[in-house]
Backbone as a chain_set.jsonl record, in Angstrom:
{"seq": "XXXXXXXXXXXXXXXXXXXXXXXXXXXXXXXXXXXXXXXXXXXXXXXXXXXXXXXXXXXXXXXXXXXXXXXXXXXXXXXXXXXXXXXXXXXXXXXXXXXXXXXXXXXXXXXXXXXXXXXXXXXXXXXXXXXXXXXXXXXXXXXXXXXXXXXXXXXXXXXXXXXXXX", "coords": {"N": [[-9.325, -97.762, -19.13], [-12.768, -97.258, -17.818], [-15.429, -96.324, -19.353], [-16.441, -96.066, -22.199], [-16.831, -95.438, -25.671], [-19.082, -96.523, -27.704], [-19.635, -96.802, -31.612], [-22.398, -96.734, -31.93], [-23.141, -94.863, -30.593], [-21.19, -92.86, -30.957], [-22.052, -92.686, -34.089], [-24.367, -91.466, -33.474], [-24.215, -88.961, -32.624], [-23.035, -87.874, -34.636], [-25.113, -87.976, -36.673], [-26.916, -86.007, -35.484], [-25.424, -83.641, -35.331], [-25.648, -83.161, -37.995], [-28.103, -82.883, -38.958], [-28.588, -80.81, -37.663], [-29.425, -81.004, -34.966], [-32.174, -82.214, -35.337], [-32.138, -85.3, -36.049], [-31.19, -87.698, -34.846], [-28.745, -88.042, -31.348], [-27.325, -85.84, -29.453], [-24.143, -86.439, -27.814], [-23.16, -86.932, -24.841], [-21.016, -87.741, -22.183], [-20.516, -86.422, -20.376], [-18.528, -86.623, -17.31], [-17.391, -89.301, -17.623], [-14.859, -91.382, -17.721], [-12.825, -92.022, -19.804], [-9.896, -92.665, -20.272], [-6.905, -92.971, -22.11], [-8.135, -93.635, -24.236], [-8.689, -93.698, -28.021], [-8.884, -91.407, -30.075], [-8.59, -90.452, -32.904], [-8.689, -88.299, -35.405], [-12.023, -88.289, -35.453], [-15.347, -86.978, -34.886], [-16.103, -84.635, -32.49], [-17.982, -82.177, -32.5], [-19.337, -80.198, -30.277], [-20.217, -81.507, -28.592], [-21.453, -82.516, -25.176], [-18.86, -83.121, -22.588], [-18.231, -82.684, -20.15], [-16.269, -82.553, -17.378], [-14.932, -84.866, -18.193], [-12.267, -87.59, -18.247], [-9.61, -87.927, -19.578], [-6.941, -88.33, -20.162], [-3.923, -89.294, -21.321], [-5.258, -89.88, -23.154], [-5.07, -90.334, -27.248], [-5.84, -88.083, -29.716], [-5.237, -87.221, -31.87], [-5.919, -84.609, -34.222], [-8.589, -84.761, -33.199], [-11.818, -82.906, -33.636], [-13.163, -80.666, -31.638], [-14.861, -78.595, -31.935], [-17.061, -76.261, -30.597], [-17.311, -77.88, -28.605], [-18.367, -78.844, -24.605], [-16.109, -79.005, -22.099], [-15.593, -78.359, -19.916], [-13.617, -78.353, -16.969], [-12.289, -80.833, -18.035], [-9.735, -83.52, -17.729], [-6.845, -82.984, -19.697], [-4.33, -84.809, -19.228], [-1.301, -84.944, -20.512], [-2.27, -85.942, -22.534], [-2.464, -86.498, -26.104], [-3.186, -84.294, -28.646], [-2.357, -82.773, -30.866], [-3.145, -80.827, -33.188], [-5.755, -80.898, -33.364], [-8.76, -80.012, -33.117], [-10.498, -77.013, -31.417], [-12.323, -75.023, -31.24], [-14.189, -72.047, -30.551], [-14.745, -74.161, -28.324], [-15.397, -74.708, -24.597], [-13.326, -74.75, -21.883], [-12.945, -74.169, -19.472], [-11.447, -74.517, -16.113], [-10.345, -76.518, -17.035], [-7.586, -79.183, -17.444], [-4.59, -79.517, -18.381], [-2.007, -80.365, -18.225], [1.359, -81.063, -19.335], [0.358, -82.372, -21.757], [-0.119, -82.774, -25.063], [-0.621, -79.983, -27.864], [0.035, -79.217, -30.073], [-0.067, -76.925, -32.988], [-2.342, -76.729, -32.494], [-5.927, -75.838, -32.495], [-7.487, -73.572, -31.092], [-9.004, -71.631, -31.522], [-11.278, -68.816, -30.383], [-12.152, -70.113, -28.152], [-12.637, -70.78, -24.595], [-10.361, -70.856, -21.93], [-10.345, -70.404, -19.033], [-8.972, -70.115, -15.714], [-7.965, -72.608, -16.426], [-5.437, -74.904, -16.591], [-2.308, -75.408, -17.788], [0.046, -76.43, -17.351], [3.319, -77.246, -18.11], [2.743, -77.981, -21.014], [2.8, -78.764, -24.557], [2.273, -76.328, -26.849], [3.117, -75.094, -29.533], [2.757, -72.837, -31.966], [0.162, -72.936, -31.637], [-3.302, -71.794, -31.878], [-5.321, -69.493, -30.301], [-6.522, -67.362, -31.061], [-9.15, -64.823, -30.13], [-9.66, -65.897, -28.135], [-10.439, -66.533, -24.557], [-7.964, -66.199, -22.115], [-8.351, -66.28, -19.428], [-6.647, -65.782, -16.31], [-5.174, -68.512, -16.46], [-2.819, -71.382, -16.624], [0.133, -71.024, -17.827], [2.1, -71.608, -16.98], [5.491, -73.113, -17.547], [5.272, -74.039, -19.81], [5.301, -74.573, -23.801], [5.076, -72.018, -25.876], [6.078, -71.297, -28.394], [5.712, -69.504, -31.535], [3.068, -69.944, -30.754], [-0.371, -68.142, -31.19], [-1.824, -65.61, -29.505], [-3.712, -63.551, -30.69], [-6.175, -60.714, -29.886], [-6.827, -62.594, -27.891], [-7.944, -62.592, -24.164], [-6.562, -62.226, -21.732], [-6.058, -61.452, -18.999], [-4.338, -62.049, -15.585], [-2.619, -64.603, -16.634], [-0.427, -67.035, -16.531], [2.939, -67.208, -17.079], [5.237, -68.104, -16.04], [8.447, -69.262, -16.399], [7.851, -70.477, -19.103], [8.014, -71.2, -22.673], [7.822, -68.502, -25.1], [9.051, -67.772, -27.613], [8.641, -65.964, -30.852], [5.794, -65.583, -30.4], [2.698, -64.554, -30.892], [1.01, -61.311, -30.414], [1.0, -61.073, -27.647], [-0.09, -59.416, -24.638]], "CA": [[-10.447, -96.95, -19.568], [-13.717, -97.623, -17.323], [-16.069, -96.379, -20.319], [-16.13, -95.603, -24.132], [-17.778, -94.88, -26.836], [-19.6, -96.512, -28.461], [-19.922, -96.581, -32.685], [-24.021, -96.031, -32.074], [-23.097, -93.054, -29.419], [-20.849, -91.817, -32.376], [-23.343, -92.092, -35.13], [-25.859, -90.565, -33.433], [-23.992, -87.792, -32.64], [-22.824, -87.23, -36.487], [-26.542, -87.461, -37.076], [-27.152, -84.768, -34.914], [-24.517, -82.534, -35.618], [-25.777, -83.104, -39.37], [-29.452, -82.667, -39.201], [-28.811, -79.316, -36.567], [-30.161, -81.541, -33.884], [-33.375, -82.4, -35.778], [-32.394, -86.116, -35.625], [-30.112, -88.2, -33.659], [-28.537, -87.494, -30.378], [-25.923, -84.849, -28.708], [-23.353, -86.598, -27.525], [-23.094, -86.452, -23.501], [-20.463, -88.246, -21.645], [-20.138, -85.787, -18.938], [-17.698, -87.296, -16.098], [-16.983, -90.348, -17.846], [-13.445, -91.747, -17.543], [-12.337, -92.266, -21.199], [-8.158, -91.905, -20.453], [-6.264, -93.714, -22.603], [-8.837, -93.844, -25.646], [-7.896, -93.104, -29.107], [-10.112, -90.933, -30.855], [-7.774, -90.024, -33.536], [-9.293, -87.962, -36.294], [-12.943, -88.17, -34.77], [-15.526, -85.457, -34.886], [-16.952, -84.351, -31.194], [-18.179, -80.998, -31.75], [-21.327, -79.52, -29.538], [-20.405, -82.172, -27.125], [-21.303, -82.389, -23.618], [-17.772, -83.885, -22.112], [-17.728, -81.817, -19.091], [-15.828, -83.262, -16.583], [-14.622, -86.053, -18.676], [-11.176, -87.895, -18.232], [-9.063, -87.722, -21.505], [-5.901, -88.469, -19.711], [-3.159, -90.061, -21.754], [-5.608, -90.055, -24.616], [-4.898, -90.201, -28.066], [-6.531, -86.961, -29.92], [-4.629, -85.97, -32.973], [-6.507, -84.333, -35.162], [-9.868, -85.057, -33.392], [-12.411, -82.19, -33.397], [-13.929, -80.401, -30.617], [-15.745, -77.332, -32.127], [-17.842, -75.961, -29.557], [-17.842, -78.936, -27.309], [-18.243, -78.473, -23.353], [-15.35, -79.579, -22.048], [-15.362, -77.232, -18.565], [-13.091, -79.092, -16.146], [-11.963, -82.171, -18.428], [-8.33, -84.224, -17.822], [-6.455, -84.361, -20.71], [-3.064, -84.309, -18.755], [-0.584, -86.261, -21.134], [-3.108, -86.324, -23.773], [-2.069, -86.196, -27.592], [-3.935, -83.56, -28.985], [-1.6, -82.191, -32.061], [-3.464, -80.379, -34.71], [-7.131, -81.307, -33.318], [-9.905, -77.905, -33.364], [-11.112, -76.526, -30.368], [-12.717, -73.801, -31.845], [-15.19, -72.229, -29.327], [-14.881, -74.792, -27.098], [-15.4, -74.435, -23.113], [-12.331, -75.988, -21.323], [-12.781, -73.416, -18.328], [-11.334, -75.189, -15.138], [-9.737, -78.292, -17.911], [-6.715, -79.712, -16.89], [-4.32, -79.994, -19.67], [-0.947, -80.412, -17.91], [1.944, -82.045, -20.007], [-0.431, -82.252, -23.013], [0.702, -82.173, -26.653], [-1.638, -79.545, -28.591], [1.17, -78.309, -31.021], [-0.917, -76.699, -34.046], [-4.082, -76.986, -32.278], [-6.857, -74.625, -32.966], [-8.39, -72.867, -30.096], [-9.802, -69.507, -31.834], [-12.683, -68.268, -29.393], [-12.297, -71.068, -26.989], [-12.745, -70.315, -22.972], [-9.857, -71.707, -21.235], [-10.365, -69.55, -17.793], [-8.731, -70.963, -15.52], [-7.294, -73.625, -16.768], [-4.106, -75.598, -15.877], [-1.8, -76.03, -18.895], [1.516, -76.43, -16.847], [3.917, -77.713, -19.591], [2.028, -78.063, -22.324], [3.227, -78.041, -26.013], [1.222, -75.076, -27.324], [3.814, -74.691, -30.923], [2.112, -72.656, -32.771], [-1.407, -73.071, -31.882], [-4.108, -70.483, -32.077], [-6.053, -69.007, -29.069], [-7.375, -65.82, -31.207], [-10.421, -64.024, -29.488], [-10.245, -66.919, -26.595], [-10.336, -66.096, -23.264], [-7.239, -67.414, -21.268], [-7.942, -65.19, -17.812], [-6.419, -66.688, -14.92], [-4.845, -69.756, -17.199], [-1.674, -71.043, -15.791], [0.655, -72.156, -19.03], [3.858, -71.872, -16.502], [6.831, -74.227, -17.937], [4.54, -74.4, -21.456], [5.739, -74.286, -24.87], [3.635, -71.232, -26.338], [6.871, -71.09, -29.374], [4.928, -69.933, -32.19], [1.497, -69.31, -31.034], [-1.29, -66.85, -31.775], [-3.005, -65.072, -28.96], [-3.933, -62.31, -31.137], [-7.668, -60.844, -29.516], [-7.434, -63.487, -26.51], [-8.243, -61.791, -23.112], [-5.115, -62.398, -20.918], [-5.832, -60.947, -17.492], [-3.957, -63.011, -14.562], [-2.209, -65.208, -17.378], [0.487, -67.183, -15.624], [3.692, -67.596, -17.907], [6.414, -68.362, -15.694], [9.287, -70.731, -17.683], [6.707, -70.853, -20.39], [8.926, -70.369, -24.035], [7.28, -67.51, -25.995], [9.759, -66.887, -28.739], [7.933, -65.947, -32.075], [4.516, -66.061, -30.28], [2.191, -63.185, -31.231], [-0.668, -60.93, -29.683], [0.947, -61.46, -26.263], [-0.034, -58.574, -24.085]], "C": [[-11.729, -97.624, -19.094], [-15.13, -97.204, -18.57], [-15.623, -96.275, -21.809], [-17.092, -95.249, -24.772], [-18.072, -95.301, -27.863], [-20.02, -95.808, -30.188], [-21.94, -95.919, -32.392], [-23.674, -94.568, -31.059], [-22.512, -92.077, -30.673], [-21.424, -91.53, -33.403], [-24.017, -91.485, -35.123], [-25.736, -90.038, -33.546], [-23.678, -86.921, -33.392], [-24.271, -87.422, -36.652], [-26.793, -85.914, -36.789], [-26.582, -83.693, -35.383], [-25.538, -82.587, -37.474], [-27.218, -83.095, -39.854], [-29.311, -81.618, -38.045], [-29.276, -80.212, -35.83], [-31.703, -82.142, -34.167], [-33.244, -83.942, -35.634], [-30.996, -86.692, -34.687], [-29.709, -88.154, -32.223], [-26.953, -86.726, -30.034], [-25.409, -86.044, -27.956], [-22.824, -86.258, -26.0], [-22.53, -87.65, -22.615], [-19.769, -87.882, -20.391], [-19.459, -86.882, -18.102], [-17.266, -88.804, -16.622], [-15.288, -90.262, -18.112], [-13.01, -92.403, -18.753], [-10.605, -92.366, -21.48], [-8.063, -93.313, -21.161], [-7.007, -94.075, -23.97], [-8.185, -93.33, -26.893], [-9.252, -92.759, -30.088], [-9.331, -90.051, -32.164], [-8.782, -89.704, -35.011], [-11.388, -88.081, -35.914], [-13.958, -86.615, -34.241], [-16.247, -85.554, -33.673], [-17.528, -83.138, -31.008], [-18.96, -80.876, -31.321], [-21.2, -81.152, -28.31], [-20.141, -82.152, -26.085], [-20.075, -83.365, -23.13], [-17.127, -83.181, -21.295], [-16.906, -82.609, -17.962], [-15.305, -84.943, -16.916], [-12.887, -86.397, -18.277], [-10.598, -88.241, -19.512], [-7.803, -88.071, -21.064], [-5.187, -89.495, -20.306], [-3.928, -90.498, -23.378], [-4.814, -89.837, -25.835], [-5.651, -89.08, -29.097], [-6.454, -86.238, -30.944], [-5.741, -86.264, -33.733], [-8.164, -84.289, -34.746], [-10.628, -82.962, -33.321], [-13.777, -82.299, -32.623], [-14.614, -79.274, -30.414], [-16.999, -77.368, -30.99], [-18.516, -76.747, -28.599], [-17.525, -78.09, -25.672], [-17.403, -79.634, -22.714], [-14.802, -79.086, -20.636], [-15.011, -78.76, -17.461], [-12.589, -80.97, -16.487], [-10.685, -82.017, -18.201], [-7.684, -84.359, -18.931], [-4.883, -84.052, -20.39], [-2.396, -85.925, -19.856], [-1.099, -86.814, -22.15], [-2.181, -86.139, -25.215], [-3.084, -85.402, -28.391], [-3.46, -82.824, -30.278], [-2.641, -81.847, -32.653], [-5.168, -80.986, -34.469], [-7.59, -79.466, -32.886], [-10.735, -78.574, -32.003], [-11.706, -75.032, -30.39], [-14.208, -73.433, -31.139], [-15.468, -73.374, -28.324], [-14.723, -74.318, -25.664], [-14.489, -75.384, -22.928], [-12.07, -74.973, -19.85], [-12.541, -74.507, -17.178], [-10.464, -76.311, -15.941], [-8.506, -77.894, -17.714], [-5.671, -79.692, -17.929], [-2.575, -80.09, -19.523], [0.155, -81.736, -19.041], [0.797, -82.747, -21.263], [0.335, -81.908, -24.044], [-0.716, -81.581, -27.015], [-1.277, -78.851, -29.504], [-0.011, -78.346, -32.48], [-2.454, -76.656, -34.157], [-4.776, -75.564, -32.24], [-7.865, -74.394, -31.647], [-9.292, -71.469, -30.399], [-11.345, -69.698, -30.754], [-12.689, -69.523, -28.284], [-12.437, -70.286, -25.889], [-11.48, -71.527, -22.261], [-9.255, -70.898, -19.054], [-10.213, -70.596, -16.793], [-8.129, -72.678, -15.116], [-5.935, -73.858, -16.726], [-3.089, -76.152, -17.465], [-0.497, -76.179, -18.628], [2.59, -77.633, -17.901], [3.742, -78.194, -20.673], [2.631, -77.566, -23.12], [2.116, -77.501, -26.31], [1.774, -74.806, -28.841], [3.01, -73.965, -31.711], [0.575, -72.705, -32.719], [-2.069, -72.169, -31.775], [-5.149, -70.066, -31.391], [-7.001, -67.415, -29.461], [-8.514, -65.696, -31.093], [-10.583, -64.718, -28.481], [-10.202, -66.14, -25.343], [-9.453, -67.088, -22.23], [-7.257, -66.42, -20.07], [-7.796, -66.206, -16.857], [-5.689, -68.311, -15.331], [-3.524, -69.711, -16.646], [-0.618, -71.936, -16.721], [2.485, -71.751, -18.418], [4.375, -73.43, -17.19], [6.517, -74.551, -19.452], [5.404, -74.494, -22.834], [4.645, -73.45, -25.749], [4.407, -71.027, -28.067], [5.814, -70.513, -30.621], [3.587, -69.032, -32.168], [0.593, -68.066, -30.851], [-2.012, -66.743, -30.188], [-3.712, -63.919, -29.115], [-5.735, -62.037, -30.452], [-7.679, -61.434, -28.168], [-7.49, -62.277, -25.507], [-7.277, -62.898, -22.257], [-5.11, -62.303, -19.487], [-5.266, -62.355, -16.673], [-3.045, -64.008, -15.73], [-1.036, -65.593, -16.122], [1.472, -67.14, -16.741], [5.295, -67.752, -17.341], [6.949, -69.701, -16.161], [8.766, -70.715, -19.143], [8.241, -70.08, -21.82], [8.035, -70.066, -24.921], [7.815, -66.88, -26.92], [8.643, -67.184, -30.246], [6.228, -65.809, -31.566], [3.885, -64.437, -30.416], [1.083, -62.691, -30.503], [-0.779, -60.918, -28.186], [0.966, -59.942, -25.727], [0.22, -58.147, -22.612]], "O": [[-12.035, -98.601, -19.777], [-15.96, -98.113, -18.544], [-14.507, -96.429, -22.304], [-18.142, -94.766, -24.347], [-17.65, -94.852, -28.929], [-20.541, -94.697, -30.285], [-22.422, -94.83, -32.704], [-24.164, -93.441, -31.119], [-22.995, -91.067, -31.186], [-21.469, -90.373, -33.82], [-24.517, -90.864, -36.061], [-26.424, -89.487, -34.406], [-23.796, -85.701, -33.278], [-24.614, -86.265, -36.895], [-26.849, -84.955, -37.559], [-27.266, -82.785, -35.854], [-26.041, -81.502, -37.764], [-27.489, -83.282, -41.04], [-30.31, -81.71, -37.332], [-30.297, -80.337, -36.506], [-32.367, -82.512, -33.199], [-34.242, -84.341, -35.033], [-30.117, -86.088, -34.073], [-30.775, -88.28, -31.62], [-25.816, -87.08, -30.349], [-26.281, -86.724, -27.415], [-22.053, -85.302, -25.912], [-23.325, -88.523, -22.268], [-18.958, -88.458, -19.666], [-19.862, -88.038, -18.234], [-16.716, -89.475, -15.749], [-14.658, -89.313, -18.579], [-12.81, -93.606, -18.584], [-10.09, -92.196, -22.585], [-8.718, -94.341, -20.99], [-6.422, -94.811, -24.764], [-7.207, -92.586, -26.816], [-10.157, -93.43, -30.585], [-9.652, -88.866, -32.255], [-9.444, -90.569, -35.584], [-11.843, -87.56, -36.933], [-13.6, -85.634, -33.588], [-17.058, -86.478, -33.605], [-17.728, -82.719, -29.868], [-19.864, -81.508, -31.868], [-22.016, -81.585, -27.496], [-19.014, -81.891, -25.664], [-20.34, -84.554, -23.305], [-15.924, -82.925, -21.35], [-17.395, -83.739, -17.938], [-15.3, -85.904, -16.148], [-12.218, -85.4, -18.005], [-11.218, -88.833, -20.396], [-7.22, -88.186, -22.142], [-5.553, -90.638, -20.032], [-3.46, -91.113, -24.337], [-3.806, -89.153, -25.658], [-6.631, -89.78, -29.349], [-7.035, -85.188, -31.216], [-6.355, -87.306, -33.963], [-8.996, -83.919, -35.574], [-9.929, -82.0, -33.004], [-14.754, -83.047, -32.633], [-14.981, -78.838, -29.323], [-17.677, -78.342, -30.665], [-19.585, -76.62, -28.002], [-16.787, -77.121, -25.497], [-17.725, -80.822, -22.71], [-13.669, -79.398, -20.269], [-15.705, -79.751, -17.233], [-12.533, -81.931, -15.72], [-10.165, -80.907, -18.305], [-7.661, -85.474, -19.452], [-4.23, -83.258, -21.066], [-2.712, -87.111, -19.954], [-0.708, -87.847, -22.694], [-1.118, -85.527, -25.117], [-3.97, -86.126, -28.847], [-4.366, -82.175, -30.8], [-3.388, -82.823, -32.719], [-5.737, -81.493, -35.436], [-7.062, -78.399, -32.573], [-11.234, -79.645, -31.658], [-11.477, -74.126, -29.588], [-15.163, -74.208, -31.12], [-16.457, -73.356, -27.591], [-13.852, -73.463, -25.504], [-14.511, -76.506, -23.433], [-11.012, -75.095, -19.233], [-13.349, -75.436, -17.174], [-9.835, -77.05, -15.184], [-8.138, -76.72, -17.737], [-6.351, -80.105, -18.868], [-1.873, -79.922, -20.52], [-0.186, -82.87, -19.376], [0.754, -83.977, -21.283], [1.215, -81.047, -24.079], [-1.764, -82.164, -26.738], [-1.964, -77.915, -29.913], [-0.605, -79.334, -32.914], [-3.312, -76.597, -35.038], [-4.258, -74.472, -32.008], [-8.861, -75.071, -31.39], [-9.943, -70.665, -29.731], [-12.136, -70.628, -30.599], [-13.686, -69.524, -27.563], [-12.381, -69.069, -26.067], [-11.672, -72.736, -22.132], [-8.272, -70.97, -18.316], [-10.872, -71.635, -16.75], [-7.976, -73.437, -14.159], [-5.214, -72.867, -16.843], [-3.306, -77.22, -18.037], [0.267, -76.085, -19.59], [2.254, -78.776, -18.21], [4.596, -78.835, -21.286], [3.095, -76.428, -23.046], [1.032, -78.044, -26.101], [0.925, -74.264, -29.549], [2.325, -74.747, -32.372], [-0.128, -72.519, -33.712], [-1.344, -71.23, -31.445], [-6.192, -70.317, -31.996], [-7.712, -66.69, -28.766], [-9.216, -66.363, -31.854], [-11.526, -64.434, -27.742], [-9.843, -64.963, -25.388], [-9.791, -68.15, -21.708], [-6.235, -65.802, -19.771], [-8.512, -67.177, -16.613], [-5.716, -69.199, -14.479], [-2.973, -68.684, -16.252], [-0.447, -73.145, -16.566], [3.553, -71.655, -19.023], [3.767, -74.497, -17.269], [7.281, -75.17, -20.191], [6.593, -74.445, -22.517], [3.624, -73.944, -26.227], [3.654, -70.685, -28.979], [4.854, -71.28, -30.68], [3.14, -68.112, -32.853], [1.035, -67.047, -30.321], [-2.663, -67.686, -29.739], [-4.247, -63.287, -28.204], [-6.515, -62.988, -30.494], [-8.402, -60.941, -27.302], [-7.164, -61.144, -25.862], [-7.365, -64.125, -22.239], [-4.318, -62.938, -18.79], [-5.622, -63.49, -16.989], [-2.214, -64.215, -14.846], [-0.755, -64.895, -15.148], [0.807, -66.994, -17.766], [6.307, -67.571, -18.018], [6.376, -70.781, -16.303], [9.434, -70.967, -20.147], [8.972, -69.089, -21.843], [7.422, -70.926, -25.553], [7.466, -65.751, -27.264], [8.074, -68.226, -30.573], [5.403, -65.955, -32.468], [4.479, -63.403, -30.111], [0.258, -63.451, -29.996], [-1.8, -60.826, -27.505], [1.824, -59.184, -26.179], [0.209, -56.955, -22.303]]}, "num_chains": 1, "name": "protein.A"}
């Protein structure tokens, strides 16, 4: 892991988030190479982490409410049961990723590369997966009730029990 993150980068950014932006600072690690970090339980939402590397990270549980996340790595990441709720992950990478129970409602994942990704159960309602390519995936489970589908890839992908698929 060539950077990190800093406790004062994280404070600030719970400032921020917790005074609306009135004090502290947003949180902007754009392109930084973070793989292998463990941000387990960790709140990131409204952050800039566009083009970030997340690869092999650790992730359960963290939250990523309406962070920008357009074209991040998190191939091989651990992501179980962490919120991505409006988040941008358009172009993000997310191959061989665990995100079993993870919360995507309204996210943007256009795009995006989720080639065997655990998906169990997780929840994509009103997102936008156009052009998303969750061939070989595990979707078992999950909600795309609302999402916008066009181009969807789903070859191999296992979709038993999964709902809203059109």
């Amino acid at each position: 892991m060539a950077d990190e993150l800093s406790s004062h980068e994280y404070h600030a950014h719970n400032e921020w988030l917790d005074s609306n932006g009135a004090s502290g600072e947003q949180l902007n690690k754009a392109g930084a190479d973070l793989s292998g970090a463990d941000f387990t339980g960790k709140t990131l939402d409204k952050a800039n982490l566009s083009g970030v590397n997340l690869s092999g990270a650790t992730l359960i549980g963290t939250d990523f409410n309406g962070a920008d996340l357009t074209g991040a790595n998190f191939s091989g990441a651990d992501c179980d049961g962490g919120e991505f709720k409006d988040a941008k992950l358009d172009g993000a990478k997310l191959d061989g990723a665990r995100f079993s129970g993870g919360q995507l409602d309204g996210a943007s994942l256009v795009k995006a590369s989720c080639v065997g990704t655990r998906l169990q159960a997780a929840s994509f309602t009103n997102g936008d997966l156009t052009d998303a390519d969750f061939s070989n995936a595990d979707l078992d489970g999950a909600n795309l009730t609302g999402a916008k589908q066009g181009g969807i890839k789903l070859e191999g992908a296992a979709i038993r029990d999964i709902r809203g698929l059109i």
